[in-house]
N, C-alpha and C positions, 0 to 999 in steps of 0.2 A: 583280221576277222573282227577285231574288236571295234577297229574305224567303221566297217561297212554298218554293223551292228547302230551306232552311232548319229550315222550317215541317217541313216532309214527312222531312227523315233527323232530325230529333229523334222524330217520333212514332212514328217504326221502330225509333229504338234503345230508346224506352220498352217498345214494344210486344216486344221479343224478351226483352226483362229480364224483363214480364210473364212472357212463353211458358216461361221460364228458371225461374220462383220456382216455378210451378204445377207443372211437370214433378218439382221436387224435392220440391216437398210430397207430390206423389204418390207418387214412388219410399219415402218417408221413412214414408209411413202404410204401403204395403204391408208394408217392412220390420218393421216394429211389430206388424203384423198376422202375420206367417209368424215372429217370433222365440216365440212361446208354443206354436203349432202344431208348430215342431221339438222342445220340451220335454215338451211332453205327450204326446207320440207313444212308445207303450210298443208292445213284442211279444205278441203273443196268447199265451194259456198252451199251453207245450208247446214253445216257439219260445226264440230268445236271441239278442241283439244281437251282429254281429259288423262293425265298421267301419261302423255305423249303417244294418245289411240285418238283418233279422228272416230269421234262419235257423232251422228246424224240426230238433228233435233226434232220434236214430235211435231207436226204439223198442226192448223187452226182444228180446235175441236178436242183434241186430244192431252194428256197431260201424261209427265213421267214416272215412270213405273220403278226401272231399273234403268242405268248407264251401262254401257259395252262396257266388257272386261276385257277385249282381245281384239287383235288385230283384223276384221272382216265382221265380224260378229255386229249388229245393230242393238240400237237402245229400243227394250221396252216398253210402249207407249199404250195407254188404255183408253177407251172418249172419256168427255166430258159426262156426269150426271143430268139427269135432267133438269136439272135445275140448276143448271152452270154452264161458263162457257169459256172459250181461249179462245180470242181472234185473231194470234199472230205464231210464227216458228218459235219453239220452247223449249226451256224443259225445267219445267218446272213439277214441284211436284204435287200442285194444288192447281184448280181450274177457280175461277172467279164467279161468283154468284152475279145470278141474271139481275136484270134492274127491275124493279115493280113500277108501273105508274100511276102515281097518287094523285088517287080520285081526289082527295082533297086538295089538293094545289089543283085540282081543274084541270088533269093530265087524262089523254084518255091512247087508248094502246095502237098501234099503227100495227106493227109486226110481233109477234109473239118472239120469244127467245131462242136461239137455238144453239145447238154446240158449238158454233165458228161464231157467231155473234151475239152482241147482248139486244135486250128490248130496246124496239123503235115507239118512242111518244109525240104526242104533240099536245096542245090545248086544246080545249074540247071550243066549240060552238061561240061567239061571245065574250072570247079571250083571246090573248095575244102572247107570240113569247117575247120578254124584255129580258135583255140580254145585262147580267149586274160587271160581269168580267170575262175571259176569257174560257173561263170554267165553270161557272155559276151563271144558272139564269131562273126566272119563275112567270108562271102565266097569269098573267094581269086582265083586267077588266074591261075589256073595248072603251073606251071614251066619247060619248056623245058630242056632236055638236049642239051650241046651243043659240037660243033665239038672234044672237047680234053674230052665228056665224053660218055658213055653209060648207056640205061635205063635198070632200074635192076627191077622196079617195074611201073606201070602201073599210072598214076593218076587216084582216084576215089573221091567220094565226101564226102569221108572218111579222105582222106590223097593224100600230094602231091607227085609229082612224086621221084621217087629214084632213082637216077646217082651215078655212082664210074668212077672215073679216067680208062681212057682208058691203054695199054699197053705200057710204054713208060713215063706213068704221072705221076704224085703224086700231093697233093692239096694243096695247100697254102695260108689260109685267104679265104676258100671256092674257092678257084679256082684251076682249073689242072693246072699245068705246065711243060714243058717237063721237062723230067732228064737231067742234067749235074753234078751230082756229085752224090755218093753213099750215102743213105737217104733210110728211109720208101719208099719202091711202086720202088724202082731202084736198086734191087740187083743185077740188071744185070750191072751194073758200079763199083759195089763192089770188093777187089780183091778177090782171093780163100781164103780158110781159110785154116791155118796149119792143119793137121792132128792131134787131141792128142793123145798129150807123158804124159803116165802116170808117169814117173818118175819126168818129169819138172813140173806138178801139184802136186807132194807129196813135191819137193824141195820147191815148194814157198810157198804151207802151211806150211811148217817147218818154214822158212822166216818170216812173216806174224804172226808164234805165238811166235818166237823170239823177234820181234818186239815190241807185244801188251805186254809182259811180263816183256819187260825194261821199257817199259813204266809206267807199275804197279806197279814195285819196286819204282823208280824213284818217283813217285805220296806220295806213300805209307811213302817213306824216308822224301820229304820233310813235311808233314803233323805231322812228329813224331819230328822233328825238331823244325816245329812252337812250338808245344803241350810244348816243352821242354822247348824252350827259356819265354813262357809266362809264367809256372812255375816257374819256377828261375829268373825270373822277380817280381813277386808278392813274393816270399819268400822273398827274397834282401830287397822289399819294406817294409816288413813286420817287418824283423832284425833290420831294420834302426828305424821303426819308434816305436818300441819297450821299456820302458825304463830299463835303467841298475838298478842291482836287488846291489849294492855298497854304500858305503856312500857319503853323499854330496860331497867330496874331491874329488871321480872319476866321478862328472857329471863337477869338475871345471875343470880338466883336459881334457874334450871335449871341453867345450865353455869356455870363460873369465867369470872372476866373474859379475855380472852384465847384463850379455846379455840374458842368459835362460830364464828370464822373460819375455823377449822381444819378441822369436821368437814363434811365431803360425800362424796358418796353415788360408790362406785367405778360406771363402766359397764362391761361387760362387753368384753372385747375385738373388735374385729371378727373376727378370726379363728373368735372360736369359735361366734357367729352362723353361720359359714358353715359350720363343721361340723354344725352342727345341720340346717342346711337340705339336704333328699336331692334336693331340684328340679333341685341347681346339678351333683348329678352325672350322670358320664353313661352313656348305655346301654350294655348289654353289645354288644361288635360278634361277629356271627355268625359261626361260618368259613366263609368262602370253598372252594366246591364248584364246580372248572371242569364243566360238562357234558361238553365234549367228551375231557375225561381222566377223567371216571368209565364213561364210555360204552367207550372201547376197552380199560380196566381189567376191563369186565366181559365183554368179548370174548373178554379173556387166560384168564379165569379160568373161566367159568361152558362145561360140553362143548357144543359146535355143536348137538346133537340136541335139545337142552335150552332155547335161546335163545331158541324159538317159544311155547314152553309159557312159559316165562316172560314175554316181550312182554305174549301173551293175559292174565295175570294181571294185570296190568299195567295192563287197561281198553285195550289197542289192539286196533283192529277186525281183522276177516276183509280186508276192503277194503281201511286199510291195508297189511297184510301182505303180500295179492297182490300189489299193486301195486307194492309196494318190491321183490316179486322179479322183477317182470317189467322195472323199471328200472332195476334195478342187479344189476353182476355184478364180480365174484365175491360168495359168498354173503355174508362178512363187509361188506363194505359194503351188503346190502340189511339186515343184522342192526342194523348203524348205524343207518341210515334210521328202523328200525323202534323202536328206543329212542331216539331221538332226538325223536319223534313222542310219544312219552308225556312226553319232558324235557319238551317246548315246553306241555304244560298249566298247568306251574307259569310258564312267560315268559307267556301270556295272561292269566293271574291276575293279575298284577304280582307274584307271587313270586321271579321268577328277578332276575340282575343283568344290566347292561348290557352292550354289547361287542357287537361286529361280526361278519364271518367265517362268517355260515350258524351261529352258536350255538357256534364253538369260543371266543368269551370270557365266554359266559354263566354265571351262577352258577345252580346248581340248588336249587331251595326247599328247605328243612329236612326239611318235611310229606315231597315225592317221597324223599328219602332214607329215612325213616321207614319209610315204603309199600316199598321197594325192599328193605329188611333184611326185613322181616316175611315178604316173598312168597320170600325166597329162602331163611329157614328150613320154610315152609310144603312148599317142594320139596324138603327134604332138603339144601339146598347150605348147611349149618350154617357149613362152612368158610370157603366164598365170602362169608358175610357178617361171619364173625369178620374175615376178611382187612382189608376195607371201614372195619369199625368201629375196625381196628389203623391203618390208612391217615391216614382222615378223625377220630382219636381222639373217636368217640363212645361216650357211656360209658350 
């Protein structure tokens, strides 16, 4: 009794250990099976991950409210104010202020603003738009022709007007001038032209590859001459320094007895090896340009009205711009923001230097300086970049 007794709690505790591996096996493939199904699981287009919910973004016009908490549940979304707008998928939680067009720069309003889009401008009547950069432009003054030219094309608010030199002119440094001498725009002061003679064109091609071919030999001769003389140079060297294959008796017969000892050959110093060699020197070091102390230099310097028009030169967007003023305030700090945003093209490039602090220890690329002097004589601010180039001694 005691065996069967025995028999039966062993085949129990086998039997749960079974029930034990099987369970884990299970749990273990499930798991394997649900850990690729969480990685592959992407958001449908239109949509963006938030705490691992596929949240749907607000559409043009619209800006966000709230983000989905839950699985099915949608984000939030409010319009735009009237006097703001979002023209693209978002979710943002601020709409961007419509454009105004300023009457004073000679802008006059196409389309009013609306929630999905900002104001359409143009120049008004008499103006033209000149484009300064990719992002920046301003309505300039149609350009008259004048007495020594003719209009070839119309001014529209496209493009200024197009003058060519009247009958008579030619243009010099953009100006017409009359003819006095035979030039571009005056073939009528030029004299007649010979008629061609085709034999006096085959004679001076003849000429002409006479010429190039004395020339080839000539070339060709002295090059075989160098070749030859440093040849027979290096062998001569080589005879000399060679030794005689004779007995002692005929090395006494070169030198005195006594003296063969004597002569060997100097080596050259190691020092002056190393002068020779430009490998071991070393590169010029750059100067050092803090961004964050060029950036509030140019704060000081360059007048507030001015700051924007320069950014845009600059290559920073419409988009940034809004947005640094809707986030920061007072304006010189959204002014920051905004050049600090053109800095950071050259820390993406790997141009800038290292340093912590949001970019107050970063060094500014050479190139962005470059770009920065140009656009600021381009604006008239001659000063502001003299200033710059007297600071940073760029010459």
């Amino acid at each position: 009794m005691v065996k069967a007794g025995s028999g039966q709690s062993e085949m129990a505790t086998h039997g749960a250990l079974l029930l034990l591996a099987v369970t884990a096996a299970t749990l273990f493939t499930t798991t394997l099976t649900l850990i690729p199904t969480l990685k592959e699981k992407t958001c449908p287009e239109g949509d963006y991950p938030v705490n691992g919910i596929c949240c749907n973004k607000c559409p043009p016009g619209f800006k966000l409210v709230e983000k989905c908490i839950a699985e099915g549940m949608r984000t939030n979304c409010t319009p735009c104010a009237a006097d703001e707008f979002m023209d693209q998928m978002n979710y943002y939680p601020k709409c961007m202020r419509c454009r105004a067009c300023r009457k004073q720069n000679n802008e006059v309003e196409v389309s009013k603003c609306e929630r999905h889009r900002n104001t359409l401008c143009r120049c008004k009547d008499g103006y033209y738009i000149f484009t300064i950069d990719s992002e920046t432009s301003e309505c300039r003054r149609c350009t008259p022709c004048n007495s020594a030219e003719r209009e070839v094309q119309k001014c529209t608010a496209e493009r200024n007007t197009v003058c060519e030199c009247k009958e008579g002119y030619y243009r010099v440094n953009r100006k017409c001038e009359r003819c006095k001498s035979c030039v571009a725009g005056c073939k009528h002061l030029c004299k007649s032209v010979p008629t061609h003679n085709p034999t006096d064109s085959e004679s001076g091609s003849g000429y002409l590859v006479h010429v190039l071919t004395a020339v080839v030999v000539v070339a060709v001769t002295l090059l075989m001459l160098v070749i030859f003389y440093m040849a027979t140079k290096r062998l001569t060297k080589k005879t000399l320094l060679k030794p005689s294959s004779g007995t002692p008796e005929s090395h006494g017969a070169l030198f005195p007895t006594g003296e063969v000892s004597r002569i060997s050959f100097i080596e050259p110093p190691e020092s002056a090896t190393l002068l020779n060699d430009h490998s071991n020197l070393p590169d010029c070091v750059p100067l050092e340009i803090k961004t964050h102390d060029l950036i509030y230099m140019l704060l000081d310097l360059v007048p507030v009205q001015q700051v924007k028009q320069l950014v845009r030169s600059l290559g920073v967007t419409e988009t940034v711009i809004d947005r640094a003023e809707l986030d920061h305030r007072p304006s010189k700090e959204a002014h920051y923001q905004m050049l600090k945003t053109w800095a950071e093209r050259g820390w993406q490039a790997g141009g800038g230097g290292g340093g912590g602090g949001g970019g107050r220890g970063r060094m500014l690329h050479s190139a962005l300086l470059q770009e920065l002097l140009l656009k600021l004589r381009l604006m008239h601010l001659r000063g502001v970049a003299e200033e710059l180039e007297r600071k940073y001694s760029v010459h």
